[in-house]
N, C-alpha and C positions, 0 to 999 in steps of 0.2 A: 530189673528185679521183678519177681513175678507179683510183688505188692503193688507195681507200680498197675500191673494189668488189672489187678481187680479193684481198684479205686479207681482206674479210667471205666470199668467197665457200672460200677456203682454207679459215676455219674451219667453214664449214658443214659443207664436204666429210668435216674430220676430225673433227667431229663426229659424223655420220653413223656413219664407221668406227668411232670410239671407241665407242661404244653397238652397233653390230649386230656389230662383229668381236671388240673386247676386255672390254667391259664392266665394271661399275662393282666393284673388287675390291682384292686386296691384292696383284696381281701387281706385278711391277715396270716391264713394258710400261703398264699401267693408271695405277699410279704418273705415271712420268716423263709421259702424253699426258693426262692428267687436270689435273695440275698446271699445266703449258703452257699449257691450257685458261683455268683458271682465272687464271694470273697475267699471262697474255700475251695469254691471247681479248680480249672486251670492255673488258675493264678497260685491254690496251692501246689501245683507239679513247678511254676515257674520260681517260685519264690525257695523251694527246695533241693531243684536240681542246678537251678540256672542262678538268680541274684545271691540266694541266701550263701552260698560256694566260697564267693569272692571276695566277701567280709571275715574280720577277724573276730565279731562276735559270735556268726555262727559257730565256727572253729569251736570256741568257750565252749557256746552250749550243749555241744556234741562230746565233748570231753567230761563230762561230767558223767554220762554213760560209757564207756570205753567198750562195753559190749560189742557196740555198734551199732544194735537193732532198734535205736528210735525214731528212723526213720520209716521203717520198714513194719512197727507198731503204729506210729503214726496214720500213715496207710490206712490199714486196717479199721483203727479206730472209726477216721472220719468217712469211709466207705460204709461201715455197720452202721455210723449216726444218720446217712442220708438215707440209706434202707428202712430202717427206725421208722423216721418220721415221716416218711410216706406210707408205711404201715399203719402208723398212728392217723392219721389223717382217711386212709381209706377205710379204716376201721370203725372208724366216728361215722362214719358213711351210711355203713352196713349197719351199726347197732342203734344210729337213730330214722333208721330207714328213709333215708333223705339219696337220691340218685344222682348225676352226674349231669342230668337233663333239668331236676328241677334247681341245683344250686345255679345253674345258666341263664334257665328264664329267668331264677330273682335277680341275676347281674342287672339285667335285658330290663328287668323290672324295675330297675333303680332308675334308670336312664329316664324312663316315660312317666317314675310317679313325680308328684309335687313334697316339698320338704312339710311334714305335717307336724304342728306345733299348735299344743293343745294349751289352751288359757294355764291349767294349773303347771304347764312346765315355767309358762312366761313370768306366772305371780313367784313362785319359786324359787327361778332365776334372779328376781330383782331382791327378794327379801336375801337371798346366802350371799349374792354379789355385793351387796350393800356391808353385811356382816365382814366378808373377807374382804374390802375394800381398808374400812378401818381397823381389821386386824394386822391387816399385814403392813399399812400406814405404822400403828406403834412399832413392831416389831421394826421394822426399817430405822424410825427414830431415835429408838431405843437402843440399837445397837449399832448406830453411828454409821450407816452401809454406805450412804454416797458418796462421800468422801474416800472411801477404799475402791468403791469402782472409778471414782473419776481418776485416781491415783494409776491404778492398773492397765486402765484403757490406755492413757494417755503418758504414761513413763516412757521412756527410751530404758527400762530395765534389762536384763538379759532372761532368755526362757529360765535359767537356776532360781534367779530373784527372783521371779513372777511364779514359780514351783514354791517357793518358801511360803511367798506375799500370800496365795491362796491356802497352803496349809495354817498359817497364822491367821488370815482374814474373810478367807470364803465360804458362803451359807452362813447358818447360824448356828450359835448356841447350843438352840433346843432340837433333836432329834426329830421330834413330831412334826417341828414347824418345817423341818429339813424334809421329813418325809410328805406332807403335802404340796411342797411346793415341788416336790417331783412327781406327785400324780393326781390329786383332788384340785390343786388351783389352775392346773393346764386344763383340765377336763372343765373347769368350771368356763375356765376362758374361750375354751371353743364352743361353750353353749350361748356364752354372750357374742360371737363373731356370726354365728348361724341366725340366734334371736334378731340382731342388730342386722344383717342383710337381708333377713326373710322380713324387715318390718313389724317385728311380731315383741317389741319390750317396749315400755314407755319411759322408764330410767334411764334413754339412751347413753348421755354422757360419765351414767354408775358405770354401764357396761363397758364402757371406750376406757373410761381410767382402771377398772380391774383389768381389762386386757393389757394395757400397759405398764399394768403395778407387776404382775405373773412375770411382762418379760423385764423390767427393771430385777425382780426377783433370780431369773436365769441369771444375767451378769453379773449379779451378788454371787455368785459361785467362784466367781473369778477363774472361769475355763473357757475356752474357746468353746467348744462343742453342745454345753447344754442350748445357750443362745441362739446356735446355727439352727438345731436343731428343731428349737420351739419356731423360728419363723418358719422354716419348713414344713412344719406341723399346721400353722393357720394358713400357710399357701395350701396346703394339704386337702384339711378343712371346706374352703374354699373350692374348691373344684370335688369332692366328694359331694357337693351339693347339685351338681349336676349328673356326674355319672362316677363309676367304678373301673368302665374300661379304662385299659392304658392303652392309645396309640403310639405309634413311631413319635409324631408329631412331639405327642406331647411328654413321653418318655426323655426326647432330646432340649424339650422346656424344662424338665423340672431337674436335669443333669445340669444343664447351663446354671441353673439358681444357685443348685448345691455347688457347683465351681467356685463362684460370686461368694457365697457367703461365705463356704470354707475358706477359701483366699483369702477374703478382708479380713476374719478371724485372725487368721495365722501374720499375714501382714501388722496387725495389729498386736497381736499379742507376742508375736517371736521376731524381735528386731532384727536379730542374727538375718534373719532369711530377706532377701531384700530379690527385686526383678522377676521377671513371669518365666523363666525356667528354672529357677530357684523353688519359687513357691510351687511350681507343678512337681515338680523332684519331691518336694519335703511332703506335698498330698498325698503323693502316690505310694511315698515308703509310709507316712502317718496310717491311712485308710485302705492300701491295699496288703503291704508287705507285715506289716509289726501285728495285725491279726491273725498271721501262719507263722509271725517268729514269737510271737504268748505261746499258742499252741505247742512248739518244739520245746520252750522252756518246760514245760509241764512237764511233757513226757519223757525229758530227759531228767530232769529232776526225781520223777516217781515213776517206778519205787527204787530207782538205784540209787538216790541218796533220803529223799524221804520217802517212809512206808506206805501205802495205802492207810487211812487212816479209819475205814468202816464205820464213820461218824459222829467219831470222837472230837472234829471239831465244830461242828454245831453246835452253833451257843445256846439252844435251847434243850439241848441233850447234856452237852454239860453241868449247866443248871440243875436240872432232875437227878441226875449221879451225885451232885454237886464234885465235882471233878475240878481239879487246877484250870480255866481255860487256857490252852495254848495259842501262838500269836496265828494271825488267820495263816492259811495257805498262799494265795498272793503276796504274802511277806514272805513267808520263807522259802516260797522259787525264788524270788528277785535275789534275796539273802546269799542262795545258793549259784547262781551263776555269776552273781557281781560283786560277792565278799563280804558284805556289810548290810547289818538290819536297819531300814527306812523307805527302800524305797521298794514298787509293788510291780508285780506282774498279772494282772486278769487278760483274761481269753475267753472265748463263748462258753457257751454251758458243758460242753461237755468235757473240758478242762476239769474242772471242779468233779464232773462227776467221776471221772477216772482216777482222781485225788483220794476220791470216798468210797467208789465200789469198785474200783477197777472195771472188767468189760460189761458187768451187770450194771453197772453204772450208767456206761456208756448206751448202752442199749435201753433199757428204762426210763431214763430221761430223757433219750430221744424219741422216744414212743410216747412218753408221756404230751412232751412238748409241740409235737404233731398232732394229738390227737383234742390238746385243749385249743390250741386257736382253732382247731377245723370246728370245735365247741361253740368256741366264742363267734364265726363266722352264719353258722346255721342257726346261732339265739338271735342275734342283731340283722342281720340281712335277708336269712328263707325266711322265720318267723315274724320278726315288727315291721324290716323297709324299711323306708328312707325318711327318717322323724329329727327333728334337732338333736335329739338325747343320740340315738345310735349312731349318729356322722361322727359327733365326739367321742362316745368311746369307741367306735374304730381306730380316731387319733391317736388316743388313750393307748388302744393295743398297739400301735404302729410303733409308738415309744419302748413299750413292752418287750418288745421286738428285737428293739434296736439295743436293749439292755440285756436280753437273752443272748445275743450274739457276741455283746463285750463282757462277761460275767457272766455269775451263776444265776440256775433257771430259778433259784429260790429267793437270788435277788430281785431278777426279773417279774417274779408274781407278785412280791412286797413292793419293794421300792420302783418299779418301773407301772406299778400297778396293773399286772395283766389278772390278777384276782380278784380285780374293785371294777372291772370294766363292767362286767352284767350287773352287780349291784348298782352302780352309779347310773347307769341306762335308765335301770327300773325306779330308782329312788327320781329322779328329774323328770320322768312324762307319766302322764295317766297309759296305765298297763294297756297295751296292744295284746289281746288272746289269741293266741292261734288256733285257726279253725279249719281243717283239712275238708277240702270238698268233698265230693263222694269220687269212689274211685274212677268210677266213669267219666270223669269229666277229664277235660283235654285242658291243654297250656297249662299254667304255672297253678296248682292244685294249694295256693297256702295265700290269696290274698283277702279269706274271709277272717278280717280284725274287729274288735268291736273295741271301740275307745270308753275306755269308762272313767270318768269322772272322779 
């Protein structure tokens, strides 16, 4: 079909861009169009011509349009999202007059500078680590959490019981404590792994137990994925202190990791799956396959059984109307293809946005979402360099990221915190100024900082 043409020919296109404009790295533009790449390129032609076929869920979800054409909008859609957001990204280029030459040198420049960590992040560090050491101590005891992780780790449950166990027992309570321990206590923790290797805290042992209060906190969620995730993120950490390039070398180090940890995850937490092509089967449908069958859920659910909803379910727009709130969108795909309201369907952002604006939607948010991390990459990398505070919230955004890709982009800027990454930069180190040389001057024109105090 000729949709098939102009989605191979989309990815060509960002393809192209992705290698000659951003390159293979640890930016977070590179990030988010690299991913895209990989979980949405090919793998979506494979997953919808070739595996998705063979299953009788597909079948479902394609019955719910009888039209026929969700696949054929599908297409479309995600061919306009990668245009989008190399748009968005070139665009941030052009309107903060930042070139292609100097976001290279500051890669180039990350590699040769030293991680610089100024007294007042170090005294900082130790007074908030210290505070969210003991806050997050009550909170734990108070809500009885080791015993529900040691329960969960360690059951022979089945994946159902363990889906229940964590709706009954995982996170907390409190919304807020829920929402920093997905983005302010990670961020906090990779500034204690950075302080703590750069030699630069004297609370060493605050710092070693908030890092491992944050990750005791991940498997308080009772998920495979946040846990994998956060060690990933301080390997992460960890090598962002040296450089930003990604070689082959080490591209096939930090795949092997994610092997390793996703496996022991899943070994651990889904009895059912037992021996090493079992668990490669159940990775490869978990992380390759069921992020193009969210996707098909979506589109085939809206608008032939639900409407576009033009933002009627935003709970913060409801509010203001004061309108009935309706149950989210992720509920009622799931609802719709599988009979019964409980259980959820998310898919990248622009799921969601196609829910709310249809192709305006799609387009907008993919622009949007382009254009803020090539933001966030020119605040933290061409302007400050390589300081304890911006190695973290690169982390910080990398998560961002990875939450824009399963979910909405509005989840992603709240809960995944890609909205708190420049503030939390700025709030943990004395201000780096940007100070452009004069135009005549050759190599990288943006390393005059002044540290202030």
């Amino acid at each position: 079909m000729w949709t098939s043409l102009v989605f191979s020919i989309a990815i060509l296109l960002t393809t192209v861009f992705y290698l000659r404009r951003i390159g293979v790295n640890f930016t977070l533009s590179s990030l988010l169009l690299g991913l895209m790449l990989v979980l949405h390129g090919p793998l979506y032609l494979y997953y919808t011509r070739v595996w998705g076929p063979k299953t009788l869920f597909f079948e479902k979800i394609l019955s719910a349009a009888p039209d026929g054409e969700v696949i054929p909008t599908l297409d479309l859609a995600l061919a306009l999202t990668f245009c989008s957001v190399c748009i968005g990204i070139a665009l941030c280029d052009k309107v903060l007059g930042i070139s292609r030459q100097q976001i290279r040198d500051a890669i180039g420049a990350w590699n040769l500078q030293t991680v610089r960590v100024s007294r007042g992040f170090s005294e900082r560090l130790e007074i908030i680590a210290t505070i969210g050491l003991l806050t997050l101590g009550f909170f734990i005891l108070s809500e009885n959490s080791v015993p529900h992780v040691l329960t969960y780790f360690h059951t022979a449950a089945s994946e159902l019981e363990k889906i229940a166990m964590r709706r009954e027992y995982g996170g907390s309570r409190f919304y807020l404590l829920n929402l920093f321990n997905s983005n302010l206590f990670p961020f906090l923790a990779f500034c204690c792994l950075v302080a703590l290797r750069e030699r630069a805290i004297r609370l060493r042992p605050i710092a070693w137990a908030f890092i491992a209060i944050v990750l005791f906190e991940k498997a308080a969620t009772l998920s495979k994925a946040p846990l994998s995730i956060f060690i990933l993120q301080l390997t992460v950490v960890e090598y962002l202190r040296r450089s930003l390039k990604v070689r082959f070398g080490v591209a096939l180090g930090f795949a092997a990791v994610c092997l390793v940890l996703f496996g022991t995850m899943t070994a651990v937490a889904v009895r059912e799956v037992s021996g090493v092509s079992a668990t490669l089967d159940f990775l490869f449908y978990r992380v390759f396959m069921i992020v193009n069958e969210s996707l098909l859920e979506y589109f085939a659910a809206i608008p032939s059984v639900l409407p576009f909803s033009w933002g009627s379910r935003f709970s913060w727009l409801t509010s203001i109307l004061q309108a009935e709130p309706s149950p989210p969108t992720y509920v009622l795909v799931a609802a719709v293809h599988r009979g019964v309201m409980g259980s959820t369907t998310t898919a990248m952002f622009i799921a969601d946005a196609w829910a709310d604006f249809s192709w305006a939607g799609v387009f907008a948010f993919s622009f949007l979402a382009g254009f803020f991390v090539r933001w966030l990459d020119i605040e933290l990398i061409v302007k400050r360099g390589k300081t304890a505070a911006t190695i973290s919230g690169l982390a910080l955004g990398h998560y961002g990221i990875f939450i824009m890709l399963s979910t909405a982009l509005q989840t992603a800027m709240v809960t995944g915190g890609l909205i708190l990454v420049l503030p939390l930069t700025v709030a943990m180190c004395s201000a780096f100024k940007w100070r452009p040389l004069d135009q005549g001057a050759t190599g990288l024109k943006h390393l005059g900082r002044v540290e202030q105090t």
